[in-house]
Biopython code that builds the backbone (N, CA, C, O; Angstrom):
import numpy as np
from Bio.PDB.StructureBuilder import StructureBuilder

atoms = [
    (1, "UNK", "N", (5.556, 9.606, -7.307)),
    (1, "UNK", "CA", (5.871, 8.332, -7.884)),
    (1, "UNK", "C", (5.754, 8.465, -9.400)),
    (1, "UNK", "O", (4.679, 8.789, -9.904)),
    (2, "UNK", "N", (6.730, 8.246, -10.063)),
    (2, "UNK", "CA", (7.040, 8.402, -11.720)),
    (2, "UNK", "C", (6.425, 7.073, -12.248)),
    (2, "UNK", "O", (7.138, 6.142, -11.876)),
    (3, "UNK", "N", (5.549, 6.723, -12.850)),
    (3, "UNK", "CA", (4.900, 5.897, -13.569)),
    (3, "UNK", "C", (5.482, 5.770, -14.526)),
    (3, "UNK", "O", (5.110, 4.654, -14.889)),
    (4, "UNK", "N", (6.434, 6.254, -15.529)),
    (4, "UNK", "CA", (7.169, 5.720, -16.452)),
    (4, "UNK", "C", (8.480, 6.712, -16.912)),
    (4, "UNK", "O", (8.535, 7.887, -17.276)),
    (5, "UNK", "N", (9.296, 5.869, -16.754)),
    (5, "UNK", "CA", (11.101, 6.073, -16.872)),
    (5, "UNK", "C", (11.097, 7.300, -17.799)),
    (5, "UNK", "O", (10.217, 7.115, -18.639)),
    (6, "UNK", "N", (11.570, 8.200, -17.947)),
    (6, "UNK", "CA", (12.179, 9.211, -19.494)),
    (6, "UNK", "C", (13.052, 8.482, -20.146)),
    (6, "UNK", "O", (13.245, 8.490, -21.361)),
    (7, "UNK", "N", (13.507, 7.941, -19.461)),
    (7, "UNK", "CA", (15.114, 7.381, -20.293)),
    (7, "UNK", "C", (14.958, 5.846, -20.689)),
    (7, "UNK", "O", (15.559, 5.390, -21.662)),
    (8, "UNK", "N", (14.087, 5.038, -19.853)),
    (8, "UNK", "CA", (14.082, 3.561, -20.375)),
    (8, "UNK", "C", (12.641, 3.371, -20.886)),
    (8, "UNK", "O", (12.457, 2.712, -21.910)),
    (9, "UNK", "N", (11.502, 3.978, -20.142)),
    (9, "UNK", "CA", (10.114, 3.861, -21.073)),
    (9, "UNK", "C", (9.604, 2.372, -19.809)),
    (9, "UNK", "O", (8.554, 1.754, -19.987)),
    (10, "UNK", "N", (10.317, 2.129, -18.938)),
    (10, "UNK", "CA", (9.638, 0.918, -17.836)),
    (10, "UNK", "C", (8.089, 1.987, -17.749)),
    (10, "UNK", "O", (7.730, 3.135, -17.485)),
    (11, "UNK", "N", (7.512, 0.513, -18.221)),
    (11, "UNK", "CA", (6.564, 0.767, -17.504)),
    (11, "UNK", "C", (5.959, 0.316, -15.950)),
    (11, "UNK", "O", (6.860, -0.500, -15.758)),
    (12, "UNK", "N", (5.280, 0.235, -14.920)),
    (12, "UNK", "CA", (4.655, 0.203, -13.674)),
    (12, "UNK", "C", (3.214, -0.426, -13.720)),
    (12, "UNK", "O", (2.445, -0.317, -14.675)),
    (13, "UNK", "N", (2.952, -1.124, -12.504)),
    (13, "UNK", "CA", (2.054, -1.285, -12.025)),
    (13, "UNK", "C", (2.008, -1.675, -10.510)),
    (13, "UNK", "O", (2.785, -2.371, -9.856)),
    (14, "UNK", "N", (0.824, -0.994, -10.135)),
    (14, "UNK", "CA", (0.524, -0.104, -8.645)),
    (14, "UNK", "C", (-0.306, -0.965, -7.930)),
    (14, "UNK", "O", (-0.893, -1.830, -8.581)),
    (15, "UNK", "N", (-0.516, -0.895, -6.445)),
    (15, "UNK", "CA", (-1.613, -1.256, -5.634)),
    (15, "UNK", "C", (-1.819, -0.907, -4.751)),
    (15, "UNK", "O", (-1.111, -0.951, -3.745)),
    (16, "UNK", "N", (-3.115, -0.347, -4.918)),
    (16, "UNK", "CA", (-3.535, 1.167, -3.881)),
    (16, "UNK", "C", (-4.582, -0.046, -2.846)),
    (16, "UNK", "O", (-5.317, -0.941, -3.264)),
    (17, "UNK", "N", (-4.335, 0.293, -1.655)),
    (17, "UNK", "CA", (-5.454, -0.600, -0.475)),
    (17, "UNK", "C", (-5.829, 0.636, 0.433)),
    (17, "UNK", "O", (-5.026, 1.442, 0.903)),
    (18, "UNK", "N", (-6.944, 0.633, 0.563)),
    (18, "UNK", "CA", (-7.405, 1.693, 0.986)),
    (18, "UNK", "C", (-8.590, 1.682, 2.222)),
    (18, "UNK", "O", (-9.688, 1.235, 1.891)),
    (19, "UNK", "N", (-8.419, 2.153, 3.632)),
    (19, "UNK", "CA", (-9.270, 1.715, 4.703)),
    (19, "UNK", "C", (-9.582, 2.747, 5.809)),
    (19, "UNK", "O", (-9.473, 3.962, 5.643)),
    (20, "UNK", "N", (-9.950, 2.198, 6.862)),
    (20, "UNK", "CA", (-9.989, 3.763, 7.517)),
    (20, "UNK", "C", (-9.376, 2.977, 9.149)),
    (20, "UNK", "O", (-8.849, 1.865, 9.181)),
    (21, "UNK", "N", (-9.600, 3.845, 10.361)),
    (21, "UNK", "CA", (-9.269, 3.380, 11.526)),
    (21, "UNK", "C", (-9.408, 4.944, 11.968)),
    (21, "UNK", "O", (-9.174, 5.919, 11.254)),
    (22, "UNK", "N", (-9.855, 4.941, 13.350)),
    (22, "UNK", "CA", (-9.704, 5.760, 14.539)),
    (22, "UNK", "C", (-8.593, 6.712, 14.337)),
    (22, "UNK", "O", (-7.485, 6.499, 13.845)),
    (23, "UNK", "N", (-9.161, 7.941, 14.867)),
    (23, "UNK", "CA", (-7.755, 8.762, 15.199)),
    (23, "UNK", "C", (-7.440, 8.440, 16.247)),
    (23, "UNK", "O", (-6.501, 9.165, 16.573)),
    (24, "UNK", "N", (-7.679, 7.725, 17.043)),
    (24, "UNK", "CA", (-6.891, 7.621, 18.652)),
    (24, "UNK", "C", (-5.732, 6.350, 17.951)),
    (24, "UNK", "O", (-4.511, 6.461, 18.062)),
    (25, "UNK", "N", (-6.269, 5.436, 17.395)),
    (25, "UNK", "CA", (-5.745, 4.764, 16.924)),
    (25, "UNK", "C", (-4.205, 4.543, 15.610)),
    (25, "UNK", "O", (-3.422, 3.642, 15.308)),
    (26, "UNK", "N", (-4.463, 5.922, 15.206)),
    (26, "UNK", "CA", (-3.385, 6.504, 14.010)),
    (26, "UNK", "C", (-2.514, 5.982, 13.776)),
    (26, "UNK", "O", (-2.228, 5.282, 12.805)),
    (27, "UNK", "N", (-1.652, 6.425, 15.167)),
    (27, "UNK", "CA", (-0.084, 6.019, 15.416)),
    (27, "UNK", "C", (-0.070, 4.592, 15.623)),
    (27, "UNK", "O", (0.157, 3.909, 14.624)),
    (28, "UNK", "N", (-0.252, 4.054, 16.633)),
    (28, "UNK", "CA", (-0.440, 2.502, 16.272)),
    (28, "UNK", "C", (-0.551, 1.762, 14.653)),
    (28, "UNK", "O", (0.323, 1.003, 14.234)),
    (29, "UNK", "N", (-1.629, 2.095, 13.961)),
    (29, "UNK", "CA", (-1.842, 1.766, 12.862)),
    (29, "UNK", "C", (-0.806, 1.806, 11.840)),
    (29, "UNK", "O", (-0.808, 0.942, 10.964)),
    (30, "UNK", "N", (0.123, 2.765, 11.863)),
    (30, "UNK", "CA", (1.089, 3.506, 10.985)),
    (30, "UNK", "C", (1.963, 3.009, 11.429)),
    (30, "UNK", "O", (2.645, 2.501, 10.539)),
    (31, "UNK", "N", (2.516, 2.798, 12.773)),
    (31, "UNK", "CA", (3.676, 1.872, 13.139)),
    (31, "UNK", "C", (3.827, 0.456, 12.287)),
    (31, "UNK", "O", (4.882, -0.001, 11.847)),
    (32, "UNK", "N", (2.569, -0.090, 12.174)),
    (32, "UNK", "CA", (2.462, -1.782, 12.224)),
    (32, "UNK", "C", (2.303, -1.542, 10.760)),
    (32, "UNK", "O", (2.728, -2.622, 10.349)),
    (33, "UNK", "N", (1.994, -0.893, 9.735)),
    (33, "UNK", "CA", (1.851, -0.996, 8.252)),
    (33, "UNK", "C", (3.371, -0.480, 8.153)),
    (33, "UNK", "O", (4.050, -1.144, 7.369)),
    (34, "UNK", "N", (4.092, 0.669, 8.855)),
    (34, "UNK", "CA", (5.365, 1.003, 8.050)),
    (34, "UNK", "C", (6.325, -0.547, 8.273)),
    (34, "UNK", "O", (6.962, -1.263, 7.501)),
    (35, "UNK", "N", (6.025, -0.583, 9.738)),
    (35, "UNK", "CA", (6.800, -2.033, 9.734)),
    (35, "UNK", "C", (6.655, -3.525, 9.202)),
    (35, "UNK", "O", (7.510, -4.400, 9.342)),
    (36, "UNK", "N", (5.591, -3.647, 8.653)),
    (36, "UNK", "CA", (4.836, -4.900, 7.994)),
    (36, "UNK", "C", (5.460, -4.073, 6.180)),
    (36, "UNK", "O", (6.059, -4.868, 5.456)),
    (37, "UNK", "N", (5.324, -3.009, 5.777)),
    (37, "UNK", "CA", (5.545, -2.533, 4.666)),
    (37, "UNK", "C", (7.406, -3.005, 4.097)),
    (37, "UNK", "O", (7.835, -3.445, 3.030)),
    (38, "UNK", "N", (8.334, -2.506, 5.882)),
    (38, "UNK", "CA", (9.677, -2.606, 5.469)),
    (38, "UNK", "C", (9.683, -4.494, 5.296)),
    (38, "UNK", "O", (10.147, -4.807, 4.200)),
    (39, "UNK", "N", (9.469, -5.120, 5.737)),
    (39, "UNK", "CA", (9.114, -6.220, 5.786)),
    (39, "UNK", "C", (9.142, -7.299, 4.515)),
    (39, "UNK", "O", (9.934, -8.221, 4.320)),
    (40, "UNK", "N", (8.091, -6.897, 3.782)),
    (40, "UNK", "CA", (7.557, -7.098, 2.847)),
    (40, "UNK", "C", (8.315, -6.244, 1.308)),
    (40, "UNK", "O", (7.842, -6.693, 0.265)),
    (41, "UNK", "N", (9.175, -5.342, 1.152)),
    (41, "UNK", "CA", (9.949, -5.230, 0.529)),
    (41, "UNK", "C", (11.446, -5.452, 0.989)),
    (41, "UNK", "O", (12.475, -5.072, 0.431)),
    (42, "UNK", "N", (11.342, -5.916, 1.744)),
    (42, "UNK", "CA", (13.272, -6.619, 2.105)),
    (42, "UNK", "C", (12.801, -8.190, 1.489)),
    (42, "UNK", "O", (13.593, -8.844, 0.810)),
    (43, "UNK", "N", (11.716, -8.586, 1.746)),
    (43, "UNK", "CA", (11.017, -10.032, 0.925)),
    (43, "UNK", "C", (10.708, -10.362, -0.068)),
    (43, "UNK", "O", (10.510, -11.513, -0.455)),
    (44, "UNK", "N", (10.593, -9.075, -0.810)),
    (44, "UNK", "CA", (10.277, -8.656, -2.036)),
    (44, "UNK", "C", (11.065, -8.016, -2.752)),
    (44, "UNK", "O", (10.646, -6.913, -3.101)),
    (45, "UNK", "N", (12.491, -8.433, -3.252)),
    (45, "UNK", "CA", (13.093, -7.086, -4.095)),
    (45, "UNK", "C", (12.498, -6.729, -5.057)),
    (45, "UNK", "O", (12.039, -7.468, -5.928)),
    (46, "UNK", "N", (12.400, -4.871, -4.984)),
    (46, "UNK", "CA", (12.035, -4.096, -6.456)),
    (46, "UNK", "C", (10.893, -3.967, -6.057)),
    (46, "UNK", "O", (10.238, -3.194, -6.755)),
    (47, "UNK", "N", (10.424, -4.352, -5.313)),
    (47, "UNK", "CA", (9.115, -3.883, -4.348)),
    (47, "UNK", "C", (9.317, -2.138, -3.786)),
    (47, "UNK", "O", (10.172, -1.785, -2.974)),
    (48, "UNK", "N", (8.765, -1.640, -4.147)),
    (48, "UNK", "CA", (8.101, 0.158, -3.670)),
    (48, "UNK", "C", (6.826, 0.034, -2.524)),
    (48, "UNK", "O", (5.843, -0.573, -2.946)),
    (49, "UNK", "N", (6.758, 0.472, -1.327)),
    (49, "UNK", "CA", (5.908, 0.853, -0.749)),
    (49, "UNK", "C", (6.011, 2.494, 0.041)),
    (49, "UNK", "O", (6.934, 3.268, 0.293)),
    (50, "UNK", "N", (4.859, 2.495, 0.202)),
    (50, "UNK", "CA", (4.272, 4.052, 0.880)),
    (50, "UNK", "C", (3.196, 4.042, 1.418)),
    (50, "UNK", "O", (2.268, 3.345, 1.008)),
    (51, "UNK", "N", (3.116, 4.881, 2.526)),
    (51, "UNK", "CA", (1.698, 4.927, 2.731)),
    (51, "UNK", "C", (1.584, 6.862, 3.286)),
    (51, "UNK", "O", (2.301, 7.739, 3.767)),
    (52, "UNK", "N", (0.078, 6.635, 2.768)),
    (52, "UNK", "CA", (-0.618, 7.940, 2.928)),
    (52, "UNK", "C", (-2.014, 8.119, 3.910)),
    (52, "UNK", "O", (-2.932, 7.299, 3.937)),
    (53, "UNK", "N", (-1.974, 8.947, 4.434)),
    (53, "UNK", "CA", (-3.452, 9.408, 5.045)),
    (53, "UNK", "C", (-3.863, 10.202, 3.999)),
    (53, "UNK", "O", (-3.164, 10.770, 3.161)),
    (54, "UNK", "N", (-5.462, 10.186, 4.165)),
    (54, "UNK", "CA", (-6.605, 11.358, 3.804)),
    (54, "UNK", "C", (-6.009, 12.652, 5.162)),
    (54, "UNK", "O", (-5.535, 12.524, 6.290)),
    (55, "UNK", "N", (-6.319, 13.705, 4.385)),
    (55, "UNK", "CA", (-5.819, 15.139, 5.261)),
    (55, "UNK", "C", (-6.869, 15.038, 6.054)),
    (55, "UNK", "O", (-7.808, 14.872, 5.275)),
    (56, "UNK", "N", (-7.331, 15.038, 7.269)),
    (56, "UNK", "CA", (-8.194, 15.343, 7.905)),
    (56, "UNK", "C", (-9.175, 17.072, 8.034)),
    (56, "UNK", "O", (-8.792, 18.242, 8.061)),
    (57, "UNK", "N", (-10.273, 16.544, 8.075)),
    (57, "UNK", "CA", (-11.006, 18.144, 7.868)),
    (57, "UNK", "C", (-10.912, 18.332, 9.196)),
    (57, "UNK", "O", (-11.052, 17.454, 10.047)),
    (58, "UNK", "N", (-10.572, 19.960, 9.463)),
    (58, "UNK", "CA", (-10.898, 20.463, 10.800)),
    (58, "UNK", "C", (-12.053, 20.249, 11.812)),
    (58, "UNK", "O", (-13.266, 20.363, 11.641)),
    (59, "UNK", "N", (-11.103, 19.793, 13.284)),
    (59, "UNK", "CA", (-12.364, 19.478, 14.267)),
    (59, "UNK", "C", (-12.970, 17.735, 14.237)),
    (59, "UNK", "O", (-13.819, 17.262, 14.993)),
    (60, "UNK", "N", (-12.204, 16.999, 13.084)),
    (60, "UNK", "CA", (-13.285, 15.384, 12.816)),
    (60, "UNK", "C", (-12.896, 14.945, 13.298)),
    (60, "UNK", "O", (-11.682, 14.972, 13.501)),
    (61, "UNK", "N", (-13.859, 14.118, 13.885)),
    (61, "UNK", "CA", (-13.379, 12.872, 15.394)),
    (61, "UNK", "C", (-13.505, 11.750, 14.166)),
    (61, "UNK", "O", (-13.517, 10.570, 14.515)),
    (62, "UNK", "N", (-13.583, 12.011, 12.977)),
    (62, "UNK", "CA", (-14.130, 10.233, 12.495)),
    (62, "UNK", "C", (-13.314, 9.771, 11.831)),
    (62, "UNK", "O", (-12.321, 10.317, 11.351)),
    (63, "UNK", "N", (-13.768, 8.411, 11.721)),
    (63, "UNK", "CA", (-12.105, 7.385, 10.937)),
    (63, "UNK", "C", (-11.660, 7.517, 10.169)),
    (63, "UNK", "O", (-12.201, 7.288, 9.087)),
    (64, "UNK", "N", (-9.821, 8.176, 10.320)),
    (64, "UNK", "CA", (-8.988, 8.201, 8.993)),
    (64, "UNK", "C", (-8.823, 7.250, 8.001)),
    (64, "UNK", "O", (-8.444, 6.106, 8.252)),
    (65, "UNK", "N", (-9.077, 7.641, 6.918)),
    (65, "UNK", "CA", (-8.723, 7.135, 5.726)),
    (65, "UNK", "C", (-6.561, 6.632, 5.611)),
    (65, "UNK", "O", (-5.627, 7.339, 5.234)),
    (66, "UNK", "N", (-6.566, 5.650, 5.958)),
    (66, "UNK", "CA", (-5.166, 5.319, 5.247)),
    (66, "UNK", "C", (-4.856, 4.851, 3.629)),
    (66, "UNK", "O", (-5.867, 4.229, 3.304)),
    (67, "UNK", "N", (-4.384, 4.860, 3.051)),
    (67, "UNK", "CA", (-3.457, 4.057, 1.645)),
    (67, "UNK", "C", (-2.502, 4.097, 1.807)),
    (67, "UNK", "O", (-1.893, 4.985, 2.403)),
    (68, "UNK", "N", (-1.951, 2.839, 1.170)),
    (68, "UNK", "CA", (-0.810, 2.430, 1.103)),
    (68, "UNK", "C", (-0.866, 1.660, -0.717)),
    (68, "UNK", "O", (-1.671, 1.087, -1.452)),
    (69, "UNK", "N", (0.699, 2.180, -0.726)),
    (69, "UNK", "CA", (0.593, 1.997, -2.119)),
    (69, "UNK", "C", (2.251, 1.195, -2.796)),
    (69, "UNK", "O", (3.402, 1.507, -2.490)),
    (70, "UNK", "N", (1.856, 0.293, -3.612)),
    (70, "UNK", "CA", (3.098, -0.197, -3.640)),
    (70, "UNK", "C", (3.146, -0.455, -5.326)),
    (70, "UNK", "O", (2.245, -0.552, -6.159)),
    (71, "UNK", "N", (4.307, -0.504, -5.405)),
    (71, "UNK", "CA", (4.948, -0.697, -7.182)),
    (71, "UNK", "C", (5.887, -1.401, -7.488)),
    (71, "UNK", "O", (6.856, -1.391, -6.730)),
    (72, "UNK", "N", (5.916, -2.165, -8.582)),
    (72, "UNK", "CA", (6.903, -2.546, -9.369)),
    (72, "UNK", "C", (6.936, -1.904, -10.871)),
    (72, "UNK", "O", (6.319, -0.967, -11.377)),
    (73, "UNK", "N", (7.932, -2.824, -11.370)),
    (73, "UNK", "CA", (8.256, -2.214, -12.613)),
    (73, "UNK", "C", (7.346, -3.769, -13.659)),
    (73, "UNK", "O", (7.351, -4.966, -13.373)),
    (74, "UNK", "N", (6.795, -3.176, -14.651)),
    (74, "UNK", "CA", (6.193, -4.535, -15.499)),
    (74, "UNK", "C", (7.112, -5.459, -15.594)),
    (74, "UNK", "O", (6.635, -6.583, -15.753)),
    (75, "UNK", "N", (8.466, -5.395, -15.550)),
    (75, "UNK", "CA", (9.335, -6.494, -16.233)),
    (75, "UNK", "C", (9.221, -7.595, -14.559)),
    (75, "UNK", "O", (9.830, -8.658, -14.683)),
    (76, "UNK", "N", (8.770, -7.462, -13.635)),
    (76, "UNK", "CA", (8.690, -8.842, -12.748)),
    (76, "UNK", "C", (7.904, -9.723, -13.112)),
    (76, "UNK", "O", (6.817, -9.433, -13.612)),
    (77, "UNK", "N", (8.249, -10.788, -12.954)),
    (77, "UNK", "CA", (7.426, -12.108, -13.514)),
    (77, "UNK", "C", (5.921, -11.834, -13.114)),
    (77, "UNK", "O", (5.703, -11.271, -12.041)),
    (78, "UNK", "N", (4.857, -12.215, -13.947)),
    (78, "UNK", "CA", (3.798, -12.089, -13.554)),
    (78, "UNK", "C", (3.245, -13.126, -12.308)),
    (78, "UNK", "O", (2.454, -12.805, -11.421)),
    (79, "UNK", "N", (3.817, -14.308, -12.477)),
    (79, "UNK", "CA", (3.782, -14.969, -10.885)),
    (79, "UNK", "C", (4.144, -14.444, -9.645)),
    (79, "UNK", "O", (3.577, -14.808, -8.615)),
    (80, "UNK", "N", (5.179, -13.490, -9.659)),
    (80, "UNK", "CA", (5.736, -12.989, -8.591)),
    (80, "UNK", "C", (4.330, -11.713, -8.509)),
    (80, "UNK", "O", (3.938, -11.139, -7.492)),
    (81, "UNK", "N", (3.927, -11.591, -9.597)),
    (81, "UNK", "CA", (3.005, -10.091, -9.180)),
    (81, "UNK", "C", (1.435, -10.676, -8.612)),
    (81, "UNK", "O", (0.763, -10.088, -7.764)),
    (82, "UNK", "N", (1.030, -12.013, -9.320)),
    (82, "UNK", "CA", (0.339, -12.705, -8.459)),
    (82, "UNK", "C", (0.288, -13.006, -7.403)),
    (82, "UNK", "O", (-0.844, -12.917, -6.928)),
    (83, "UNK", "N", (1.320, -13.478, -6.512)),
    (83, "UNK", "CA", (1.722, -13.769, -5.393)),
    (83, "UNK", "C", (1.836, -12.428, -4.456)),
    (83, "UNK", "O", (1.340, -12.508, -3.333)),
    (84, "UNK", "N", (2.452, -11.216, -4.846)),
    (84, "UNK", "CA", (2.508, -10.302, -4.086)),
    (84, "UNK", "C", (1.493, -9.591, -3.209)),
    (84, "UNK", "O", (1.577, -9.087, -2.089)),
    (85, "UNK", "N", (0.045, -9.773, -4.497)),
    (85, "UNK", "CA", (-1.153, -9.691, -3.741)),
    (85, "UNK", "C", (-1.297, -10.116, -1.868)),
    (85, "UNK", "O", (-1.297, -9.623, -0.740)),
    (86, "UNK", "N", (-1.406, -11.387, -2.633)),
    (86, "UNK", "CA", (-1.309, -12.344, -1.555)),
    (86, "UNK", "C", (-0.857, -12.107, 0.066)),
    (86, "UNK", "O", (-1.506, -12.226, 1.106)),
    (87, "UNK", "N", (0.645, -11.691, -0.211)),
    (87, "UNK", "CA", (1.877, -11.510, 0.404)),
    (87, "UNK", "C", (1.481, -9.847, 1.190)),
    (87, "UNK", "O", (1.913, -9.457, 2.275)),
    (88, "UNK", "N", (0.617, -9.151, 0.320)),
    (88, "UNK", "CA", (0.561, -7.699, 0.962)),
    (88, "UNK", "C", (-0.847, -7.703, 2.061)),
    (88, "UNK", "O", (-1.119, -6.897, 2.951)),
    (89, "UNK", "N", (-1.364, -8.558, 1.749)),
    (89, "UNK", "CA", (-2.950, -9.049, 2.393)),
    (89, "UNK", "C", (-2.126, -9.795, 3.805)),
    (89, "UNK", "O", (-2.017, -8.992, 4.732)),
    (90, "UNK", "N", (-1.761, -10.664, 3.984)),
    (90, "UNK", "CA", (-1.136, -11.490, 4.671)),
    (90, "UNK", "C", (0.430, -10.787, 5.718)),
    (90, "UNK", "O", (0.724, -11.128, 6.864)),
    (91, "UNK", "N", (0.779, -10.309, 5.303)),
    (91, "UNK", "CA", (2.151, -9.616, 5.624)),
    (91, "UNK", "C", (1.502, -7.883, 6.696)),
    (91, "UNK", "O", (1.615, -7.567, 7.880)),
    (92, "UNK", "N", (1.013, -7.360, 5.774)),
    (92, "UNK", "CA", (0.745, -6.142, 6.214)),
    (92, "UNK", "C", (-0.979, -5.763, 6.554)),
    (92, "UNK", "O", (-1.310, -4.719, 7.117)),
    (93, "UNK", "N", (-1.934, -6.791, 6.109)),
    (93, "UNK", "CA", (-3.534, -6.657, 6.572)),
    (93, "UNK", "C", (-3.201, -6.924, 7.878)),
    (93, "UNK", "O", (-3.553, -6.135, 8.755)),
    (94, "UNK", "N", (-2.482, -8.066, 8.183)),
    (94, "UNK", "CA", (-2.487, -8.495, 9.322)),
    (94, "UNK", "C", (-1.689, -7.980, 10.625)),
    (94, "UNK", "O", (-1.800, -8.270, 11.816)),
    (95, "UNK", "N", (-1.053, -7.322, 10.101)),
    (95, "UNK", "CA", (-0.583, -6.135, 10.785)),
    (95, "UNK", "C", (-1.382, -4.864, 11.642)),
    (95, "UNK", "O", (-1.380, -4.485, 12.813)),
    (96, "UNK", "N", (-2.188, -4.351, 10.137)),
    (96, "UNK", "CA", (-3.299, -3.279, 10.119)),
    (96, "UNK", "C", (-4.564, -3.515, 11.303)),
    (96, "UNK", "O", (-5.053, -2.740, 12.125)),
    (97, "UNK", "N", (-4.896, -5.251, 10.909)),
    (97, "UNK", "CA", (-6.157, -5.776, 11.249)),
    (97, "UNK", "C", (-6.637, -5.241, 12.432)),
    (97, "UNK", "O", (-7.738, -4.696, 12.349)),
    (98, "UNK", "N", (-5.973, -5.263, 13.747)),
    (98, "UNK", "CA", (-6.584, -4.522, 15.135)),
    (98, "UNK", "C", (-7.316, -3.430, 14.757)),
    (98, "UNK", "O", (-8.454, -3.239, 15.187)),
    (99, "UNK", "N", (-6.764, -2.696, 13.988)),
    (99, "UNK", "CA", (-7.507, -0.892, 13.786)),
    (99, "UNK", "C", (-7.819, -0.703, 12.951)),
    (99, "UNK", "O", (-7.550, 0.423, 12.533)),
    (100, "UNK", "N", (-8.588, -1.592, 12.087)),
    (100, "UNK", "CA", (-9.358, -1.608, 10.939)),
    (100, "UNK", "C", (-11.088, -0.910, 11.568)),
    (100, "UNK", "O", (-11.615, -1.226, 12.634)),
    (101, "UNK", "N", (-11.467, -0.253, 10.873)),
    (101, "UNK", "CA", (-12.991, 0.255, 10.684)),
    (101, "UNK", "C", (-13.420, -0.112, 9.788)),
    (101, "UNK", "O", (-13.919, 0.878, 9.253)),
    (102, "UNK", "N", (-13.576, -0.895, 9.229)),
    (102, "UNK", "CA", (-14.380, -1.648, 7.590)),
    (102, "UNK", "C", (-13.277, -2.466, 7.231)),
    (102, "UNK", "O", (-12.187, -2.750, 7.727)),
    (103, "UNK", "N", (-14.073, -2.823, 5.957)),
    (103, "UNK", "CA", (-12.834, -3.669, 5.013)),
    (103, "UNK", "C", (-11.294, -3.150, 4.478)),
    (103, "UNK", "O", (-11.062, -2.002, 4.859)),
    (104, "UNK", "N", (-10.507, -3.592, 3.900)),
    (104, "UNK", "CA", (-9.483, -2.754, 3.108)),
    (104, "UNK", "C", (-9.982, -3.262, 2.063)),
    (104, "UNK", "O", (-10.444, -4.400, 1.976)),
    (105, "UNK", "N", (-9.880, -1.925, 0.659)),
    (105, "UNK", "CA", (-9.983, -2.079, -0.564)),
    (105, "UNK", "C", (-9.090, -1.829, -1.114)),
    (105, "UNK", "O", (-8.425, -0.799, -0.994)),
    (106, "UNK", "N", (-8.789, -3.257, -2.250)),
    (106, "UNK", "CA", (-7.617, -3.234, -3.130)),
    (106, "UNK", "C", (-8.323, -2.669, -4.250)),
    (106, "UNK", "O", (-9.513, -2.916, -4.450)),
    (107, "UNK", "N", (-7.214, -1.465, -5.436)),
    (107, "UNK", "CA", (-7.533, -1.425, -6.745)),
    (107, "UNK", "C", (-5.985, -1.286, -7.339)),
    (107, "UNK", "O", (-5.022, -0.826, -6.725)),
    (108, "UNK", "N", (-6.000, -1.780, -8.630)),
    (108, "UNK", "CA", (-4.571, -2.232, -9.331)),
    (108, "UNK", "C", (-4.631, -1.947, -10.475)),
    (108, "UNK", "O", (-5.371, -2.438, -11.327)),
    (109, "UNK", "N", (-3.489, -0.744, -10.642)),
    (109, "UNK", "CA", (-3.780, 0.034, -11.568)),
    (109, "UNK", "C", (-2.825, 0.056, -12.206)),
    (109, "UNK", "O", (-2.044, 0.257, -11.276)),
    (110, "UNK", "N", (-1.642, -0.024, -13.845)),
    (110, "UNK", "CA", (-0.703, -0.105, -14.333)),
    (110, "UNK", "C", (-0.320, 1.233, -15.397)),
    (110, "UNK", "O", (-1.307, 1.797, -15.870)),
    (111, "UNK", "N", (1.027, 1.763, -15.794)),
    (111, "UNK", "CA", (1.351, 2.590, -16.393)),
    (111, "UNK", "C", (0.141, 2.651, -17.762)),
    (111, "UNK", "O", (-0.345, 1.590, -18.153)),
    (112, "UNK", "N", (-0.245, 3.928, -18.384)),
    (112, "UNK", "CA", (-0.323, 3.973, -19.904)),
    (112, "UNK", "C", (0.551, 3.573, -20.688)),
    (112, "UNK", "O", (1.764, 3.749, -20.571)),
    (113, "UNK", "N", (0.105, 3.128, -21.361)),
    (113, "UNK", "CA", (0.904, 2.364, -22.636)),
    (113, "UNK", "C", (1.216, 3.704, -23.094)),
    (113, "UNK", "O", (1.873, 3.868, -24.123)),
]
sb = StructureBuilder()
sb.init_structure("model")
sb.init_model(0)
sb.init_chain("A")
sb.init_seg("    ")
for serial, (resi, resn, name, xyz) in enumerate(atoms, 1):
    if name == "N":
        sb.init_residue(resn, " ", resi, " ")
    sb.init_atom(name, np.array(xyz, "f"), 0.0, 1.0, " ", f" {name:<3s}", serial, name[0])
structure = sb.get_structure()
């Protein structure tokens, strides 16, 4: 993910949510975030999402780490970037929620100037 254009200088800002769930549970989990994810950017134009696992260490029965990570470009209204919060908690937590192992943690992080 390119954090800032060569050619136009856009800058970005990101939102990493970060949680864990079961390995029996994986696939399930990953179904309902990719599909809560397509979702939520067909609702959202200019909306970026992805999601990632932690690599698992050899042999661990214990709960994967997921992120999911989504972007715009700074030039969306800052109401719309307020709201998106919202919209990614609601749209895709609730998705996740069955195979959650703890909380999800949001952190929101934007291009260098």
């Amino acid at each position: 993910m390119t954090a800032v254009s060569p050619v136009s200088g856009t800058r970005e800002r990101s939102w990493f949510l970060y949680y864990r769930v079961l390995p029996g549970d994986l696939p399930r989990a990953v179904e309902a975030v990719r599909g809560a994810q397509t979702r939520l950017c067909e609702e959202q134009p200019g909306l970026r999402a992805a999601l990632m696992q932690r690599a698992p260490a050899a042999g661990a029965h214990e709960p994967m780490t997921l992120l999911e990570i989504y972007s715009v470009a700074n030039d969306w209204p800052a109401g719309r970037e307020a709201a998106l919060t919202e919209a990614i908690e609601h749209v895709v937590g609730a998705a996740v929620a069955p195979w959650l192992q703890g909380p999800r943690h949001l952190e929101v992080f934007e291009s260098c100037a």
